[in-house]
N, CA and C of each residue as an Amber inpcrd file, in Angstrom:
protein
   333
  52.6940000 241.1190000 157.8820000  53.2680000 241.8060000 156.7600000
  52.2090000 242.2010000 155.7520000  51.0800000 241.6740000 156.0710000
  49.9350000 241.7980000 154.9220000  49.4980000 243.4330000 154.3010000
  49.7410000 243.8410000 155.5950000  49.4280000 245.6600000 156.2370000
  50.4940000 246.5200000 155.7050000  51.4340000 245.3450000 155.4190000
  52.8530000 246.8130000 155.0010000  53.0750000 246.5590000 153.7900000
  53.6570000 247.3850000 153.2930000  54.2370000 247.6900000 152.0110000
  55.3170000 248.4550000 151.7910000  56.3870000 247.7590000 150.7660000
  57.5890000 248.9920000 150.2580000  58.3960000 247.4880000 151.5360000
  59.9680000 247.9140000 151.4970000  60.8390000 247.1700000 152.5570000
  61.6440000 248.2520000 153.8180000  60.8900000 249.3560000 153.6610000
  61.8770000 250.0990000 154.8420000  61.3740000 249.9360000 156.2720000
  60.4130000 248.8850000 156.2330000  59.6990000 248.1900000 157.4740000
  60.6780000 247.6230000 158.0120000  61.5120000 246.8910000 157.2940000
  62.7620000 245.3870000 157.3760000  63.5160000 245.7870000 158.5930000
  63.7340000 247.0540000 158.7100000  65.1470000 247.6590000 159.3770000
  64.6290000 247.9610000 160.6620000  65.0680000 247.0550000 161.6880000
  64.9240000 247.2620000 163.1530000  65.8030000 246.3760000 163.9640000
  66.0250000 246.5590000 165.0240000  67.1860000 245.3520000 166.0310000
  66.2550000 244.8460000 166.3880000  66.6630000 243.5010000 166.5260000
  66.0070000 242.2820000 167.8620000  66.9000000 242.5570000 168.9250000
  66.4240000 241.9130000 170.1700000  67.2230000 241.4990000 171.1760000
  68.0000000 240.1830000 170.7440000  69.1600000 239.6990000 170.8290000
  69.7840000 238.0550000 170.5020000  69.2190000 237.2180000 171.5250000
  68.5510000 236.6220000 170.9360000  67.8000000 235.1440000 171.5580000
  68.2660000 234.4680000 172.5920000  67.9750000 233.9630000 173.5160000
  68.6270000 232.8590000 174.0170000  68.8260000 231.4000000 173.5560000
  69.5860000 230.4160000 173.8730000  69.7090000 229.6180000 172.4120000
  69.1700000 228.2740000 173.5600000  68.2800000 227.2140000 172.6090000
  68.5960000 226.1090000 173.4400000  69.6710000 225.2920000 173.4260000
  69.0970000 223.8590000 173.5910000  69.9010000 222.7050000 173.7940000
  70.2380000 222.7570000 172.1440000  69.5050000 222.6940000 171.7200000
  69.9410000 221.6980000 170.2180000  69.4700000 223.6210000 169.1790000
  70.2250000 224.4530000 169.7200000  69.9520000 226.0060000 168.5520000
  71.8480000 225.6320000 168.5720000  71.7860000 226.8080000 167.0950000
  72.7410000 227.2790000 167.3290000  73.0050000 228.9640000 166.7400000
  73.2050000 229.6200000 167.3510000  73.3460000 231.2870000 167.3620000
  74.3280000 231.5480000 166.1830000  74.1960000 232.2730000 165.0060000
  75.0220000 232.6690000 163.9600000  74.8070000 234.0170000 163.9150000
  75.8950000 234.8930000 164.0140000  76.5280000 236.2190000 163.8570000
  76.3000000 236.4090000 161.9060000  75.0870000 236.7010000 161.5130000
  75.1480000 236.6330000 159.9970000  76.1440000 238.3570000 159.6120000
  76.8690000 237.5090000 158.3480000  77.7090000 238.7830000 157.9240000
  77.2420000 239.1650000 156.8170000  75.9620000 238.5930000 155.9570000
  75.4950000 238.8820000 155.1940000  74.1290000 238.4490000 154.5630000
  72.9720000 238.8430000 154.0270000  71.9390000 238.4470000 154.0350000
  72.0950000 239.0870000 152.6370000  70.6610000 238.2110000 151.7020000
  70.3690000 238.9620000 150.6030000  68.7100000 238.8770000 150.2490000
  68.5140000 239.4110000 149.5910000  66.9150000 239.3760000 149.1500000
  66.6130000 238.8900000 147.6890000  66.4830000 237.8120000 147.5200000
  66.2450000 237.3620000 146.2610000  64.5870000 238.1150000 145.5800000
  63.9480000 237.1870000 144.3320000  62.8390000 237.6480000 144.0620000
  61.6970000 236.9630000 144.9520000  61.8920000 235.9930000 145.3540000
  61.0830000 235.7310000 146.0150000  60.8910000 236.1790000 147.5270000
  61.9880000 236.9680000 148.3920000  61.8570000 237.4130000 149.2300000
  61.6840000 238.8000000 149.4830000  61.5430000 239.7180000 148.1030000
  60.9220000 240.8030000 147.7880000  59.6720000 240.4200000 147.7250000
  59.3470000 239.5140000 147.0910000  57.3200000 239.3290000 146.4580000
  57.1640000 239.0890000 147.9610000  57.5640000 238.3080000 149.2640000
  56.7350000 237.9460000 150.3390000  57.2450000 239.4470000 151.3480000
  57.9320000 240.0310000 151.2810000  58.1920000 241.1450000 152.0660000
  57.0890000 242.8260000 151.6010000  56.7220000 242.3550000 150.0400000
  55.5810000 243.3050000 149.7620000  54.3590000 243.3470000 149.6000000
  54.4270000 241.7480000 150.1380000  52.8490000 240.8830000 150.2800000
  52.3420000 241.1620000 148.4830000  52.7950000 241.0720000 147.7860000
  51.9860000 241.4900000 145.9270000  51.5990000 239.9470000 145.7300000
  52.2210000 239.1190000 146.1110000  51.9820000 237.6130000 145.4160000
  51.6310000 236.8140000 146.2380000  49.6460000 235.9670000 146.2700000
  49.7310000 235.2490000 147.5400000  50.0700000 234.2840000 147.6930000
  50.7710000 233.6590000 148.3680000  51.7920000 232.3780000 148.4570000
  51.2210000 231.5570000 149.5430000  51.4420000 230.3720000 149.1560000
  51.1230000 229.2600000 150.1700000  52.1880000 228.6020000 151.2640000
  51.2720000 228.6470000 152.3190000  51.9520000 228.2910000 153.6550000
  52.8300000 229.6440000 154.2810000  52.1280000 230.5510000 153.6270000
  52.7200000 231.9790000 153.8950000  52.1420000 232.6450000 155.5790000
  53.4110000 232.3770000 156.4950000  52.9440000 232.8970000 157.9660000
  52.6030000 233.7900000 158.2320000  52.4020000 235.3830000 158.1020000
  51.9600000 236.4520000 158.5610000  52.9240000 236.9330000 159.8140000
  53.7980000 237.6070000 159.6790000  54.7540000 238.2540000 160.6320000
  56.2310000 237.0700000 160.7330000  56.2630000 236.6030000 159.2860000
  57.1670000 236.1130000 159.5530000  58.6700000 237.1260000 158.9190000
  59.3710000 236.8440000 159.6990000  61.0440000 237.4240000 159.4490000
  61.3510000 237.0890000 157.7930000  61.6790000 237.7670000 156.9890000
  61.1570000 237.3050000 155.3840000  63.4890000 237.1480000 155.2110000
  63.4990000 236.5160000 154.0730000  64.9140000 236.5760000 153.2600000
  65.0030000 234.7760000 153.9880000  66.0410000 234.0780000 152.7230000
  66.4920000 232.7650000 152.7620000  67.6010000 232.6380000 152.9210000
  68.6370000 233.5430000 152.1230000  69.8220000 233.6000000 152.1740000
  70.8130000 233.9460000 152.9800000  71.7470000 233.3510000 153.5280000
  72.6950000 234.3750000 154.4450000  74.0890000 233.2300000 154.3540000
  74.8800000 234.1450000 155.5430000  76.1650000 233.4760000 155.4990000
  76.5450000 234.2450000 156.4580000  77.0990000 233.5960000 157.2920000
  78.0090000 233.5780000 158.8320000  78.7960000 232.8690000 160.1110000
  79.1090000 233.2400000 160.8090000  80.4900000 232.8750000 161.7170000
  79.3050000 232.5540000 162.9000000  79.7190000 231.2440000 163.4130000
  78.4930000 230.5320000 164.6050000  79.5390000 231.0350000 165.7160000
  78.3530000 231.6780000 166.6110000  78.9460000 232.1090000 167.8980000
  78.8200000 231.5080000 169.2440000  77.5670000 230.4300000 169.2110000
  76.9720000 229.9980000 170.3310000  76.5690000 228.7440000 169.7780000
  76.7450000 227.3580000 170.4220000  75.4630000 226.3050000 170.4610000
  75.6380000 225.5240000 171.6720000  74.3780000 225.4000000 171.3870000
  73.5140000 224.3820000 172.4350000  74.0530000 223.2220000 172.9020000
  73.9940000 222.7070000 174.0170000  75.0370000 221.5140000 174.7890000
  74.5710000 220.2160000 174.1630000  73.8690000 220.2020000 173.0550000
  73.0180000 218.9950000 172.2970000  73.9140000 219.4010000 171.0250000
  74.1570000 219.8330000 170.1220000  74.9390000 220.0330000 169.3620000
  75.8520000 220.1620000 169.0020000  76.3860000 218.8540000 168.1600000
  77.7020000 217.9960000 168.1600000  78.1600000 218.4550000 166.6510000
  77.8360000 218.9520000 165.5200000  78.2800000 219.5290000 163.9570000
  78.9580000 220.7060000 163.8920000  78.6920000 221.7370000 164.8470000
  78.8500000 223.2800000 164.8640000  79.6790000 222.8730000 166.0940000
  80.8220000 224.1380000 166.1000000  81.2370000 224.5420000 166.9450000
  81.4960000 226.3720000 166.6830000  81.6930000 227.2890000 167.9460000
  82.0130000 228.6390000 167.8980000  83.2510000 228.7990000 166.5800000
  82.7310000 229.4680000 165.5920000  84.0890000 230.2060000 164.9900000
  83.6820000 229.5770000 163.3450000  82.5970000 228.4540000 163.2050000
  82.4500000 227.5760000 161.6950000  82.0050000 228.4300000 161.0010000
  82.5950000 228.0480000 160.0410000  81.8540000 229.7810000 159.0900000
  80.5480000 228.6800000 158.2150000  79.3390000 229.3500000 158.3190000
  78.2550000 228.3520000 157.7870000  77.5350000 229.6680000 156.8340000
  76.7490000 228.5800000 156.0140000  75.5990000 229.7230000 155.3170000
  73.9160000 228.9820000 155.0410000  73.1740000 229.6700000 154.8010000
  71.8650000 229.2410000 154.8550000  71.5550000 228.0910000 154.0890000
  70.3770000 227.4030000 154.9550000  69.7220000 226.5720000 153.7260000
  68.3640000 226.5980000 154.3180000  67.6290000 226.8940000 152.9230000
  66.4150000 227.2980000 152.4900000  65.2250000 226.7310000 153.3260000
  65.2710000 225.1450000 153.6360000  64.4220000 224.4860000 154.1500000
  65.0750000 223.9180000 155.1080000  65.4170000 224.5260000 156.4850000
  66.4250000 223.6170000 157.1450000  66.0510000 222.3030000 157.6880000
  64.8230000 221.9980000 157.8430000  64.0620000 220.7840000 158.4370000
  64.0530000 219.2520000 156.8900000  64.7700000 219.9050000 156.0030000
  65.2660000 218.3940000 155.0850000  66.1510000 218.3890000 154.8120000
  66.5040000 217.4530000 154.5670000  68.2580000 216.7040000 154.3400000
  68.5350000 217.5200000 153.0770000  70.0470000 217.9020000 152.9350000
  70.3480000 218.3700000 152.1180000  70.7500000 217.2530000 150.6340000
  70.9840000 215.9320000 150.8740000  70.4870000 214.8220000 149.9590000
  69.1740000 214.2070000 149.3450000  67.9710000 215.4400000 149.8810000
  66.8030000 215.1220000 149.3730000  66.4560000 216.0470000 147.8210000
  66.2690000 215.3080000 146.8640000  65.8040000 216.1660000 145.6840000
  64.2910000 216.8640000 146.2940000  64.4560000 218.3720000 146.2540000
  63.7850000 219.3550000 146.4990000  62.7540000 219.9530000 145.5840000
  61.3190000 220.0410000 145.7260000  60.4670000 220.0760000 144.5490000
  59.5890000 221.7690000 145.0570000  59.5840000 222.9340000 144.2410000
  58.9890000 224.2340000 144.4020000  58.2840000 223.5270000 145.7610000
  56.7750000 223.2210000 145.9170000  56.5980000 223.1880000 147.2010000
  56.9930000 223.1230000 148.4240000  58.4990000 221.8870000 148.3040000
  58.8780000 222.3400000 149.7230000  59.4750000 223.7980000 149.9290000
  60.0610000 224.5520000 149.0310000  60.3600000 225.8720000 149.5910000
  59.2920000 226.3700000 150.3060000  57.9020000 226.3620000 149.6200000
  56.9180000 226.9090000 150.5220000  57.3310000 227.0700000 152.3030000
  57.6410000 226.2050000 152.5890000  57.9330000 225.6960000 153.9340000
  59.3480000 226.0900000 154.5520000  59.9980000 227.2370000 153.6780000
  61.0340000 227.1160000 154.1780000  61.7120000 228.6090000 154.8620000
  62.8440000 228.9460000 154.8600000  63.2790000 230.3790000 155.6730000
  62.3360000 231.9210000 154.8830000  61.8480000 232.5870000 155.3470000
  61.0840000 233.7270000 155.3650000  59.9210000 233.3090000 154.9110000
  59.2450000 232.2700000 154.7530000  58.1190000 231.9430000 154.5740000
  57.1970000 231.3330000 154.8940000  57.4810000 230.2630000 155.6790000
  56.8960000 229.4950000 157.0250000  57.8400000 229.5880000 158.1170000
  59.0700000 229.7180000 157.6410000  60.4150000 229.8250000 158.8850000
  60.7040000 230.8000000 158.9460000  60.7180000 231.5280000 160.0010000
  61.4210000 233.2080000 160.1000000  63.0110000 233.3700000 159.2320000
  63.1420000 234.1000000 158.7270000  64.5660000 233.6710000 158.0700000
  65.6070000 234.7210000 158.5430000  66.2220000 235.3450000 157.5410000
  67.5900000 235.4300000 157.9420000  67.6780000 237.4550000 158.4110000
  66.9900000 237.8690000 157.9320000  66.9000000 239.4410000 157.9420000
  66.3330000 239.7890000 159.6420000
């Protein structure tokens, strides 16, 4: 992303993934772009733990279509929405750095 500039880069299809054991596939019905996922999508601000071709935006919300034969929380049809750092407990008090680490910024995110 270092190379691009402006967001009309953003707009392209993937192919849908294949999912493993322990994924689970979400049909997002909505994504948004906060300020911080404008500053890493126009590369202006250099940020730490910042991946280079990563999928940028944190936010979303959607209907799970698929999971993995390891995954016992989700089932097809749960309506779920994002969280920022998915690799910590959502009972952990969260300090600016760990976002570093989290969806469109070390984690491919939601766009």
């Amino acid at each position: 992303m270092s190379q691009k500039s402006g967001l009309s880069w953003l707009i392209h299809d993937h192919p849908i993934p294949e999912i493993g054991d322990q994924d689970v596939l979400v049909r997002l019905h909505a994504a948004s772009l906060n300020y911080r996922d404008i500053l890493i999508a126009k590369s202006t601000v250099p940020l730490p733990f910042f991946r280079p071709g990563v999928i940028p935006a944190s936010d979303g919300a959607g209907v799970v279509e698929k999971v993995g034969i390891k995954v016992q929380e989700f089932r097809p049809g749960d309506r779920v929405c994002t969280y920022i750092i998915p690799h910590m407990p959502e009972s952990k008090q969260l300090c600016l750095i760990d976002t570093c680490h989290g969806l469109g910024q070390a984690v491919d995110g939601t766009l």
